[in-house]
MIPAVO-910133 format. One line per field, with one value per residue: residue in one letter; x, y, z of N, C-alpha, C, O, CB in turn; chain. Coordinates in steps of 0.2 Angstrom, whole numbers, plus 2048, in hexadecimal, padded with zeros to 3 digits. Atoms other than C-alpha are relative to their C-alpha. Last residue first. Glycine has a CB too. Layout:
<recs>
residu: (A, ...)
nX: (X, ...)
nY: (Y, ...)
nZ: (Z, ...)
caX: (X, ...)
caY: (Y, ...)
caZ: (Z, ...)
cX: (X, ...)
cY: (Y, ...)
cZ: (Z, ...)
oX: (X, ...)
oY: (Y, ...)
oZ: (Z, ...)
cbX: (X, ...)
cbY: (Y, ...)
cbZ: (Z, ...)
chaine: (A, ...)
</recs>
This chain:
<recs>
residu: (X, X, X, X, X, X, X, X, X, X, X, X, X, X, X, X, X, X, X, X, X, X, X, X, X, X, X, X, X, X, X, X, X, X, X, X, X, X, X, X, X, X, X, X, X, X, X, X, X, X, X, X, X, X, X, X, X, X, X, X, X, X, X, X, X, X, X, X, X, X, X, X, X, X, X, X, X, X, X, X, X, X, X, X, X, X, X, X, X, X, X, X, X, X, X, X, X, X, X, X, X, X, X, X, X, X, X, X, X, X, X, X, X, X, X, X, X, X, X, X, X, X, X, X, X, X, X, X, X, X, X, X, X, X, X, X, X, X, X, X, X, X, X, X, X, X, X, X, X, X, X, X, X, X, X, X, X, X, X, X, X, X, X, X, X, X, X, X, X, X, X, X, X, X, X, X, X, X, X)
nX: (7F9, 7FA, 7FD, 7F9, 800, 7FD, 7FC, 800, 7FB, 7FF, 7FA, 801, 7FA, 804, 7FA, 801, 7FD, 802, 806, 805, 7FC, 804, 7FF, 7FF, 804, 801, 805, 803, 803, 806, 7FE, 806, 806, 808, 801, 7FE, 7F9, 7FD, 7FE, 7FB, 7F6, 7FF, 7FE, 7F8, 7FB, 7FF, 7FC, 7FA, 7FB, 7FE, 7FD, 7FA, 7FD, 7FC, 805, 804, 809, 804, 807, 800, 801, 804, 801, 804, 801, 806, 7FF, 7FC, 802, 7FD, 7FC, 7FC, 7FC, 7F9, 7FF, 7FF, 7FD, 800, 802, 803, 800, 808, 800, 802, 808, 804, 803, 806, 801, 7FF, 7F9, 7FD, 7FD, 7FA, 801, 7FD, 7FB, 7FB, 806, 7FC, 806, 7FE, 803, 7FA, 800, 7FF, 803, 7FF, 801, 803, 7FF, 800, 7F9, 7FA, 7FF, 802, 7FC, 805, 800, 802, 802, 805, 800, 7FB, 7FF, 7F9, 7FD, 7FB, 803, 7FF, 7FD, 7FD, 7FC, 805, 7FE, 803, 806, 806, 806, 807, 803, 806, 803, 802, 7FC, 7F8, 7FC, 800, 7F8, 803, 7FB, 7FE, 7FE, 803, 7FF, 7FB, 803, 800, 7FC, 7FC, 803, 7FF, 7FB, 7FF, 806, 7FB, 7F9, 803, 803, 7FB, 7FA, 805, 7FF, 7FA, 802, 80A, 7FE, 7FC, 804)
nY: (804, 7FB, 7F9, 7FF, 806, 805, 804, 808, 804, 808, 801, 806, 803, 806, 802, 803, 806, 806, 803, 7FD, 7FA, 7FC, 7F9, 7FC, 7F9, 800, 7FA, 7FA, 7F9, 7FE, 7F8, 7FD, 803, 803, 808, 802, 7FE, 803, 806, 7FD, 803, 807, 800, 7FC, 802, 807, 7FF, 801, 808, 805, 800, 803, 809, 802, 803, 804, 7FD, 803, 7FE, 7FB, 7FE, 7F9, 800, 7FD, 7FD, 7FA, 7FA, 800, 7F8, 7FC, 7FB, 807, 803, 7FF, 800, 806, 802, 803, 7FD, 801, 7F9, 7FF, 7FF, 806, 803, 7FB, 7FA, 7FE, 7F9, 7F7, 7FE, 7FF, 805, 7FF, 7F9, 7FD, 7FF, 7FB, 7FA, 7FB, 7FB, 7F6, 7F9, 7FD, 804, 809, 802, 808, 805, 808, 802, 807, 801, 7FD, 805, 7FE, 7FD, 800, 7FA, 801, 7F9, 803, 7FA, 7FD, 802, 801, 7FE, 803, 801, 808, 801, 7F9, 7FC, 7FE, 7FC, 7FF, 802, 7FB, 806, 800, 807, 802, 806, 804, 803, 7FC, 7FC, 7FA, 7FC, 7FD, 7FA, 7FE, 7FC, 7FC, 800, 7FC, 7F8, 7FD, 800, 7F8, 7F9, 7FE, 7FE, 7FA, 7FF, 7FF, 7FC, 7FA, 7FD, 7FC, 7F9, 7FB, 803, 7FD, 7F9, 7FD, 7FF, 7FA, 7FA)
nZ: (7FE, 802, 7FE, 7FF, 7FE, 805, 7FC, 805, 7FC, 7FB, 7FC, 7FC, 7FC, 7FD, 7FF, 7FA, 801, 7FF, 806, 805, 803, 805, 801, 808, 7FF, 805, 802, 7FC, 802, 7FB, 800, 7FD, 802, 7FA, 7FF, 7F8, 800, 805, 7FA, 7FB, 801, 802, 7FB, 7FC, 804, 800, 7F9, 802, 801, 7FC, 7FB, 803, 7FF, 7FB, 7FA, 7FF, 800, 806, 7FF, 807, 805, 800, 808, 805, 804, 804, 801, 808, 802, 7FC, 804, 803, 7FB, 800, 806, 802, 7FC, 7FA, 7F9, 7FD, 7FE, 7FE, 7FC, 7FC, 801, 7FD, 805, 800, 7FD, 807, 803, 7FA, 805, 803, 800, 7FB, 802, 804, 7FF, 800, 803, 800, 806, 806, 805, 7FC, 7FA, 801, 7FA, 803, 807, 7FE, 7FD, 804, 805, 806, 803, 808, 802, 807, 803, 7FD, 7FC, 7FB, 7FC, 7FF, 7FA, 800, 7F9, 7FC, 7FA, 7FE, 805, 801, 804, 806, 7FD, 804, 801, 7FC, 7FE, 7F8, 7FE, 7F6, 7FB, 7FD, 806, 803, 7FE, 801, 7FD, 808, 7FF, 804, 808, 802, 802, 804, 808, 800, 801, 805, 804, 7FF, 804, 807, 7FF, 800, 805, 806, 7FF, 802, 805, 800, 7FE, 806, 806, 801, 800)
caX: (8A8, 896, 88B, 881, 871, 86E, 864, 862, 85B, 84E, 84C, 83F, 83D, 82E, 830, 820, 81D, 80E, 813, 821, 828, 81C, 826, 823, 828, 82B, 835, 83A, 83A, 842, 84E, 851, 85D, 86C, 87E, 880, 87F, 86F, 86B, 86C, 866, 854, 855, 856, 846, 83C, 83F, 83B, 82C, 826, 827, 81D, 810, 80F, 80D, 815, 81A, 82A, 838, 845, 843, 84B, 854, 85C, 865, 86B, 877, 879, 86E, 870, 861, 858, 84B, 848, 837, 833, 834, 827, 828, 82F, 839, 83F, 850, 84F, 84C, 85C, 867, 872, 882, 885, 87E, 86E, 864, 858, 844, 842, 836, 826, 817, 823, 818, 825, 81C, 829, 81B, 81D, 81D, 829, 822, 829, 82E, 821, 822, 813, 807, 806, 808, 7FB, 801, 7FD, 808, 814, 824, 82E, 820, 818, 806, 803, 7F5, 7FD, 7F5, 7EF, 7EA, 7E7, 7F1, 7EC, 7F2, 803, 80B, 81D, 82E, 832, 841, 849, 84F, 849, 83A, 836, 839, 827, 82E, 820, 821, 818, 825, 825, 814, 81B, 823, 819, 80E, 81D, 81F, 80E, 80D, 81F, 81A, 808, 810, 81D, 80F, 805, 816, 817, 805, 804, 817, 80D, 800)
caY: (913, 91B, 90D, 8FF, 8FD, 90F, 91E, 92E, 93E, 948, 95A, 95E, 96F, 973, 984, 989, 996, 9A1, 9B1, 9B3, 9A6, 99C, 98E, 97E, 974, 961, 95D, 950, 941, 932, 92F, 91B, 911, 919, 918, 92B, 92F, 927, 933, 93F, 938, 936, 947, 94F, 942, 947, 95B, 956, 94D, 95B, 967, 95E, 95C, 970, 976, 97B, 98B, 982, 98A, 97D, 972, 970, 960, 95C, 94F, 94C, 93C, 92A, 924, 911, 905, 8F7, 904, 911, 90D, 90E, 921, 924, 92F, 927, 92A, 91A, 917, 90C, 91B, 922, 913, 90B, 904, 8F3, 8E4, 8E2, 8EC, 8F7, 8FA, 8E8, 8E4, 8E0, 8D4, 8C2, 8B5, 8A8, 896, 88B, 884, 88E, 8A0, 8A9, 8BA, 8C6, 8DA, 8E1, 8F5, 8F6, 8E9, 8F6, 8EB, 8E6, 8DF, 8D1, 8D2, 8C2, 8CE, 8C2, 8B9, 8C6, 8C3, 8C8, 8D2, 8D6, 8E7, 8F0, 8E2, 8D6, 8C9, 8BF, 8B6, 8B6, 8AC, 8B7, 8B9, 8C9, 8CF, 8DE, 8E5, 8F6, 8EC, 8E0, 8CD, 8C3, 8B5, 8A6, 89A, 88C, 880, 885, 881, 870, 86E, 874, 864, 858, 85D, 85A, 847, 845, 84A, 841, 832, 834, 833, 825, 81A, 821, 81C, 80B, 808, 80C, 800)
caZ: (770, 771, 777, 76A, 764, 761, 769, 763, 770, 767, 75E, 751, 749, 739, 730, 727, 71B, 71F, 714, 720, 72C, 73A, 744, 747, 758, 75C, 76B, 772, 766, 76B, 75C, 758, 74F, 752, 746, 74C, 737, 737, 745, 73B, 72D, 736, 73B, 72C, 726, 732, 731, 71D, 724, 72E, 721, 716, 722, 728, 718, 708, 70B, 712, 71C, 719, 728, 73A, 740, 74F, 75B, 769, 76E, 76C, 77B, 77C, 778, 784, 787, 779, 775, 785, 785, 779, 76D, 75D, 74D, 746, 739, 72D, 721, 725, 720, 72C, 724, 721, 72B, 738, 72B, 737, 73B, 737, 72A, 72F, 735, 732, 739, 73D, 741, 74C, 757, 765, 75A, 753, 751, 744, 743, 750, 752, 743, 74D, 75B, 76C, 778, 78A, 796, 7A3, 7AB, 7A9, 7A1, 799, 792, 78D, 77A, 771, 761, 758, 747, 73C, 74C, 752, 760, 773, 76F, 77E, 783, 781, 77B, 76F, 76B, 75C, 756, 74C, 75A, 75B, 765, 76B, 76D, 77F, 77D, 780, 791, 795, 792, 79E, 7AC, 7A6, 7A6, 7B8, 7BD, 7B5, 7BE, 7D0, 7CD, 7C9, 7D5, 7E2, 7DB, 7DE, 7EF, 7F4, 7E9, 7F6, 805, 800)
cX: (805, 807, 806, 804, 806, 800, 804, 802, 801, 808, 7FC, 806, 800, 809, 800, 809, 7FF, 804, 7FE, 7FB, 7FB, 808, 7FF, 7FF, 7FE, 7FB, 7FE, 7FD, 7FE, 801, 7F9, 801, 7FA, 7FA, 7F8, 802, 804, 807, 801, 802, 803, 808, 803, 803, 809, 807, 802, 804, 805, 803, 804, 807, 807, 803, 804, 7FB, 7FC, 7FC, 7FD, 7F9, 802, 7FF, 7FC, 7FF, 7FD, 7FD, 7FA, 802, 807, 7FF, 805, 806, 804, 804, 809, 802, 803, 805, 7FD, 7FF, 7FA, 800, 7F9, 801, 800, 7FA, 7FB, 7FD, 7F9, 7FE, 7FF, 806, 805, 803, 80A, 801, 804, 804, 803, 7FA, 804, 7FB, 802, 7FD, 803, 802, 802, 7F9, 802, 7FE, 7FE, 804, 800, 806, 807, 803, 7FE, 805, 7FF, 7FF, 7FE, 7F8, 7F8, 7FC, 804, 801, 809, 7FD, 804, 7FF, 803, 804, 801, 802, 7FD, 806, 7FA, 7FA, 7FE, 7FB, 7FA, 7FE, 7FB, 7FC, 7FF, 802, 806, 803, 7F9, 809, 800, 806, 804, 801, 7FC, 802, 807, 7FB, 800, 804, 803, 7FD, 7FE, 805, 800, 7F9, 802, 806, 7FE, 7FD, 805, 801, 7FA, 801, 806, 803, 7FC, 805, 804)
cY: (806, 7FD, 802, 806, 7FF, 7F9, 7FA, 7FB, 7F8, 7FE, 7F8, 7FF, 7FA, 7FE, 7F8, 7FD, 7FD, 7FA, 7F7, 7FD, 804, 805, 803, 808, 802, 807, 800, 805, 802, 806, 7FF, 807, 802, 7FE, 7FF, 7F8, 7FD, 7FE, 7FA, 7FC, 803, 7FE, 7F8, 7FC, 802, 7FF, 7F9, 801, 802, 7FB, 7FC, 802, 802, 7F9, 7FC, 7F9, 7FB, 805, 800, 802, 805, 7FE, 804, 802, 805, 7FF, 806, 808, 803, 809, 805, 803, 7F8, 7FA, 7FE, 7FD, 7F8, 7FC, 800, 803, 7FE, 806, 806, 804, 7F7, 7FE, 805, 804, 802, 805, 807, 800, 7FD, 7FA, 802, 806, 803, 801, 806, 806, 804, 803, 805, 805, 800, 7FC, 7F8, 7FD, 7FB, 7FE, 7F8, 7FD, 7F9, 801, 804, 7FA, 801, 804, 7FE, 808, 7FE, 807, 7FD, 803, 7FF, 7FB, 7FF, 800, 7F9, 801, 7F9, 7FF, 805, 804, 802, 806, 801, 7FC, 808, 7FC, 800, 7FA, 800, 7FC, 7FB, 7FB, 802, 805, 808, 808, 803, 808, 804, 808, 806, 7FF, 803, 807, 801, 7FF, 807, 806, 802, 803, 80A, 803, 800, 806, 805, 800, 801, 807, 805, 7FF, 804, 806, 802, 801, 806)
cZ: (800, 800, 7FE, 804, 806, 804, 7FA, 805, 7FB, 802, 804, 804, 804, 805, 809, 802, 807, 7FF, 802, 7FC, 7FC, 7FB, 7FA, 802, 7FA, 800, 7F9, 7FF, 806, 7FF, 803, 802, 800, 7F9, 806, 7FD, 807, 801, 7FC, 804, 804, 7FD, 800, 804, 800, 7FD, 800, 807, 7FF, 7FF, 805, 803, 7FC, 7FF, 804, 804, 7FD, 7FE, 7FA, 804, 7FF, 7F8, 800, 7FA, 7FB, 7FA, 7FE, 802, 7FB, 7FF, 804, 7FB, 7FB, 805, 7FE, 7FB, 7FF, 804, 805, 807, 805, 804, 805, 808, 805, 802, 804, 7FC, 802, 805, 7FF, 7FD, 809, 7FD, 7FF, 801, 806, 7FE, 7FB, 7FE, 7FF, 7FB, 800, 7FA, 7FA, 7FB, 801, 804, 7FE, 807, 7FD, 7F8, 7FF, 803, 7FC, 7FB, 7F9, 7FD, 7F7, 7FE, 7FB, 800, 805, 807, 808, 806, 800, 80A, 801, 808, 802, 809, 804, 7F9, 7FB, 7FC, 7F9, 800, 7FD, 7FA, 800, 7FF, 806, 7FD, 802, 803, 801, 7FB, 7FE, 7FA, 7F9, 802, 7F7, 7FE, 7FC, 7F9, 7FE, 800, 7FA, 7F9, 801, 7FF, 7FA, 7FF, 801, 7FB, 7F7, 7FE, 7FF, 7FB, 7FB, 801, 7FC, 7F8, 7FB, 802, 7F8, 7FC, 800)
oX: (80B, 807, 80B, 806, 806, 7FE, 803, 806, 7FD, 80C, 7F6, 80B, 7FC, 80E, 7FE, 80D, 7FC, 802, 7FE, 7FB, 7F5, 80C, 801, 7FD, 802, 7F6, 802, 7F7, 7F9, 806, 7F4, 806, 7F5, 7F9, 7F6, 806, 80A, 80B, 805, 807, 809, 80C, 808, 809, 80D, 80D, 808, 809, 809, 806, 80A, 80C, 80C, 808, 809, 7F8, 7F6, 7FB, 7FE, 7F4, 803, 803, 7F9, 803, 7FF, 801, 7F5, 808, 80C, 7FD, 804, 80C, 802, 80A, 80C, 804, 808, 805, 7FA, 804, 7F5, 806, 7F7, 801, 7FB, 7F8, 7F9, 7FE, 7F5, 7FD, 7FB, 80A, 806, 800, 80C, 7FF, 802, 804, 801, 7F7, 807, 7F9, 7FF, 800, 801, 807, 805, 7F6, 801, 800, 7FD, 802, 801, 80B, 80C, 809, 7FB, 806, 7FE, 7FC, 802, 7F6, 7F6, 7FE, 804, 7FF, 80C, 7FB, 804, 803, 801, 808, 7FD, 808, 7FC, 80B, 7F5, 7F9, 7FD, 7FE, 7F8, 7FB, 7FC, 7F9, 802, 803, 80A, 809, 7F4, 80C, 802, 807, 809, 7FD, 7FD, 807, 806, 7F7, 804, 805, 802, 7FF, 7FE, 804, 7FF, 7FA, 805, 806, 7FE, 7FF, 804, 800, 7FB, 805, 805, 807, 7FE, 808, 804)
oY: (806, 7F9, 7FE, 80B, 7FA, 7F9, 7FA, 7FC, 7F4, 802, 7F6, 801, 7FB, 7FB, 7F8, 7FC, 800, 7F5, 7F2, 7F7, 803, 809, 802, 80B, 7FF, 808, 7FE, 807, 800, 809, 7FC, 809, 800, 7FF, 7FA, 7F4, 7FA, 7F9, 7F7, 7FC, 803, 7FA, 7F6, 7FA, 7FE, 801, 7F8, 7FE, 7FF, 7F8, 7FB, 7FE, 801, 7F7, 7FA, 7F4, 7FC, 80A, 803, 7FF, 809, 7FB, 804, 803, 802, 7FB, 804, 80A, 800, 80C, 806, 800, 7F4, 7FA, 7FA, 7F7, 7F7, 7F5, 804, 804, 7FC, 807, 80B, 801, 7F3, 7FF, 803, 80A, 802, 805, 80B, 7FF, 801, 7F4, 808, 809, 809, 7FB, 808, 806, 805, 802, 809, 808, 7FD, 7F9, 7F5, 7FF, 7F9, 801, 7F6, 7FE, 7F8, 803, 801, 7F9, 7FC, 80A, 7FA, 80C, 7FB, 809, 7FF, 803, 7FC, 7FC, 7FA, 805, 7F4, 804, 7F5, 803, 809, 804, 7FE, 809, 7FE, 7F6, 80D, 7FA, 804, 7F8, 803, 7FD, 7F6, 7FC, 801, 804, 808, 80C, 800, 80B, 803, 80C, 809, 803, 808, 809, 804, 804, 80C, 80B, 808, 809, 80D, 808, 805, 80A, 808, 804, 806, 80B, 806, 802, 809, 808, 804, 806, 80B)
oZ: (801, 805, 7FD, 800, 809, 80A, 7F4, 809, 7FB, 800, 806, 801, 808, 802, 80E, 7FE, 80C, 800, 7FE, 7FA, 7FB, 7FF, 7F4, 807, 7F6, 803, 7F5, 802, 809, 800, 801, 801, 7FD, 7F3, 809, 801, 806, 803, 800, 807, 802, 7FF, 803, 804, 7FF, 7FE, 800, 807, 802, 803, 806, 803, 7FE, 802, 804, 803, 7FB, 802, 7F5, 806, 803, 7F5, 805, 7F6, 7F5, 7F8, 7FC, 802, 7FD, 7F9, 80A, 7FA, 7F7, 806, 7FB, 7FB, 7FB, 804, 809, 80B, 802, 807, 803, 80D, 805, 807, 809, 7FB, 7FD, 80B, 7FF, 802, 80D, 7FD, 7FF, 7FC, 808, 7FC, 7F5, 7F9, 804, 7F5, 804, 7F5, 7F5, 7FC, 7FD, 80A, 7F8, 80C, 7F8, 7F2, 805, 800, 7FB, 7FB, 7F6, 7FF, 7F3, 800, 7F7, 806, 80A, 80D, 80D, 80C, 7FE, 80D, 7FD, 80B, 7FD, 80C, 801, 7F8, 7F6, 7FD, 7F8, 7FF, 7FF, 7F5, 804, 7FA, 80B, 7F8, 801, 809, 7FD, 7F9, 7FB, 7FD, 7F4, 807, 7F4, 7FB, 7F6, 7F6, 7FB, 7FB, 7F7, 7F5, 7FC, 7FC, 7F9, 7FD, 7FC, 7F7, 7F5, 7F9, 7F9, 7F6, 7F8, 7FD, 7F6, 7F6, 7F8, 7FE, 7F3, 7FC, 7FC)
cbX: (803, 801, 801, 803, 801, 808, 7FA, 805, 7FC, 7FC, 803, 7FD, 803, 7FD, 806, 7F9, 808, 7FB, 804, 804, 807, 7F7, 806, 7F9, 804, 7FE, 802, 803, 7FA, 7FF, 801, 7FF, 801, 7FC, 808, 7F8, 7FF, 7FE, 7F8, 7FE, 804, 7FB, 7FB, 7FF, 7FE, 7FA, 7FC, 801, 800, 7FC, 7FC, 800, 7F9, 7FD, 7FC, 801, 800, 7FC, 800, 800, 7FC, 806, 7FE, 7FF, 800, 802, 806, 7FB, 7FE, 808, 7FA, 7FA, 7FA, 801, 7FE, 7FC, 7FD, 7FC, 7FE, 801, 7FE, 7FC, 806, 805, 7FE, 800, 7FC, 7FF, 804, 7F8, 802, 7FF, 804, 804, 7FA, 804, 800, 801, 800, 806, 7F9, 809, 7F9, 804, 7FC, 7FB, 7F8, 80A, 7F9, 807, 808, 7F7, 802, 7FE, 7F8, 803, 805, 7F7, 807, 7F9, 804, 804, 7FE, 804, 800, 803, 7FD, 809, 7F6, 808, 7FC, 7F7, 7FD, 7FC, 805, 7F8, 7FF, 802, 7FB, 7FD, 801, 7F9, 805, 7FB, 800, 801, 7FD, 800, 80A, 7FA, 808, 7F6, 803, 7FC, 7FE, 805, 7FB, 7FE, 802, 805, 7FA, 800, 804, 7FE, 7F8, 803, 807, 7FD, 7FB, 808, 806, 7FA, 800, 807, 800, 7F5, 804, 802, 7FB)
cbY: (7F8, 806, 801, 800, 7FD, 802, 7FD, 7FF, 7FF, 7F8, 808, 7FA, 804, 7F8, 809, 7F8, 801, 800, 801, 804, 7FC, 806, 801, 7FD, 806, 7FA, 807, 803, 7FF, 7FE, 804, 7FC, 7FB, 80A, 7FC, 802, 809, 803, 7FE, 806, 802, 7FE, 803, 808, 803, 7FB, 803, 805, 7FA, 7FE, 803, 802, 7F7, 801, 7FC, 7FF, 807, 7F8, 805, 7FC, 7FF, 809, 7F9, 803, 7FE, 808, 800, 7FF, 806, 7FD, 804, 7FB, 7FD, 808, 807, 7FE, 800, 7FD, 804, 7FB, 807, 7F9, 801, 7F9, 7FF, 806, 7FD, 803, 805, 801, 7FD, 7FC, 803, 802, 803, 7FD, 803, 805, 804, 7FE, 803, 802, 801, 7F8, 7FF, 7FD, 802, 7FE, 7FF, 7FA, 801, 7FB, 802, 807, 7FF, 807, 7FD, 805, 803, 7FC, 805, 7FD, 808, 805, 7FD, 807, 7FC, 803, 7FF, 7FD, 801, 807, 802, 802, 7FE, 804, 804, 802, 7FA, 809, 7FE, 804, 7FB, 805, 802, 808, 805, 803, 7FE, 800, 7FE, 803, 7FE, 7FE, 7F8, 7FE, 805, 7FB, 7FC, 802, 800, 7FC, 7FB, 800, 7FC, 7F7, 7FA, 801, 7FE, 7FD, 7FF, 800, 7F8, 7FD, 801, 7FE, 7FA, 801, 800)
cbZ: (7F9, 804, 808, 7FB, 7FA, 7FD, 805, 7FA, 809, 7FB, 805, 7FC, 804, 7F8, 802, 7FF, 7FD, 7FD, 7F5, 7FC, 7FA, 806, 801, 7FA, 804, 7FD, 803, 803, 7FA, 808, 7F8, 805, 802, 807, 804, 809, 800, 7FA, 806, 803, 7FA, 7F9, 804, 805, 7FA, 7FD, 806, 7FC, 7FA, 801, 802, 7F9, 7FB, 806, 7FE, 7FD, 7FA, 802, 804, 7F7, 7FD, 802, 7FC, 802, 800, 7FF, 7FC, 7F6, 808, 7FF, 7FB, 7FA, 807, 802, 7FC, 802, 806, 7FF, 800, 800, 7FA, 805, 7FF, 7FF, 7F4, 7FC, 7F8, 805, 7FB, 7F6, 7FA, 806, 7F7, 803, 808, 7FF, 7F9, 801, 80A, 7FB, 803, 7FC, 801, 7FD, 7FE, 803, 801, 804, 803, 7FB, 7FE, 802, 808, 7FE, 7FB, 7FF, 802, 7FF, 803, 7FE, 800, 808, 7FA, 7FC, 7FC, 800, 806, 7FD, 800, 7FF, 805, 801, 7F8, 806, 7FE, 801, 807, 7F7, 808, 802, 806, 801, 801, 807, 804, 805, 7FE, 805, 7F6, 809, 803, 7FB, 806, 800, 7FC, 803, 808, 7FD, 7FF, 806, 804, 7FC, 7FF, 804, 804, 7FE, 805, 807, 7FF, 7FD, 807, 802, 801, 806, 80A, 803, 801, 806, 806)
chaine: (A, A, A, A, A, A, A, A, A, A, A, A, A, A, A, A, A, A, A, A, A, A, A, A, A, A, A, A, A, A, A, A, A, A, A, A, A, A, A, A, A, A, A, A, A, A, A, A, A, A, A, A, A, A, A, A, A, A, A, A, A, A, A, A, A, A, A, A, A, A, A, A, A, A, A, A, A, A, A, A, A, A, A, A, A, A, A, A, A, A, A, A, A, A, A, A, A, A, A, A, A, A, A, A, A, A, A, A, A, A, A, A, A, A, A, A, A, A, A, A, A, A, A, A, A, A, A, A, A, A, A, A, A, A, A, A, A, A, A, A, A, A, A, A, A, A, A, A, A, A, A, A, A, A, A, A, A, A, A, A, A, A, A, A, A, A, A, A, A, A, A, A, A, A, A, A, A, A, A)
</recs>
């Protein structure tokens, strides 16, 4: 009897094991565009979001479909969403590089330095303006080797007969600290 008992005991012991075990396989990893990686159980994937819990953080969170460059998930299926937001050879080009204005964006990255960018004063409006400021700032930080540009401030400025003059300033970050 008391060897039945001890013998229905490591059944259980082992039956409850494998089960934690395999919650570990199902663990999908989620790469981001500037990078980064996340562990976590995708839960959907919608045209504008991914509804994930993180595994690290144990948190279910909702991330923009357009920061996500692929999910691997459990079962070896890769959904690839976008295109990375850089090459990880060669030289950075301008246009891989993201303009964003939220903090978090930047965690995991090293801070590069200032940067700013001012247009041409336009008379054709405040958007086109705006991108060429983008666009300045984008190779500027290009130039640093960063990847990212948390956007502090963004002002425009009135010139005669209504032109527009568009200034953006941020802080770059890169993959990598200054050497």
């Amino acid at each position: 009897m008391k060897r039945l008992l001890i013998a229905l005991g490591l059944v259980a012991i082992c039956v409850s094991a494998s089960s934690f075990a395999g919650q570990d396989e199902k663990i999908d990893t989620i790469f981001l565009s500037d990078g980064r990686t996340i562990a976590a159980k995708v839960t959907s994937v919608t045209s504008t979001h991914v509804d994930f819990v993180n595994i690290v953080e144990a948190k279910r969170e909702l991330i923009e479909r357009k920061s996500v460059h692929k999910i691997l998930f459990h079962n070896g299926v890769i959904q690839e969403l976008n295109p990375p937001a850089y090459h990880a050879a060669g030289r950075l080009s301008w246009t891989d590089v993201r303009l964003t204005d939220r903090k978090q964006d930047c965690a995991g990255l090293y801070r590069r330095g200032a940067v700013e960018a001012a247009s041409r004063i336009y008379p054709g409006g405040l958007r086109a303006a705006r991108r060429q400021a983008e666009a300045l700032l984008k190779k500027k930080a290009a130039a640093l080797q960063c990847h990212v540009v948390l956007v502090t401030v963004r002002t425009q400025k009135r010139a005669a007969k209504g032109a527009l003059r568009y200034v953006i300033r941020g802080a770059a970050y890169g993959k990598e600290p200054l050497k």
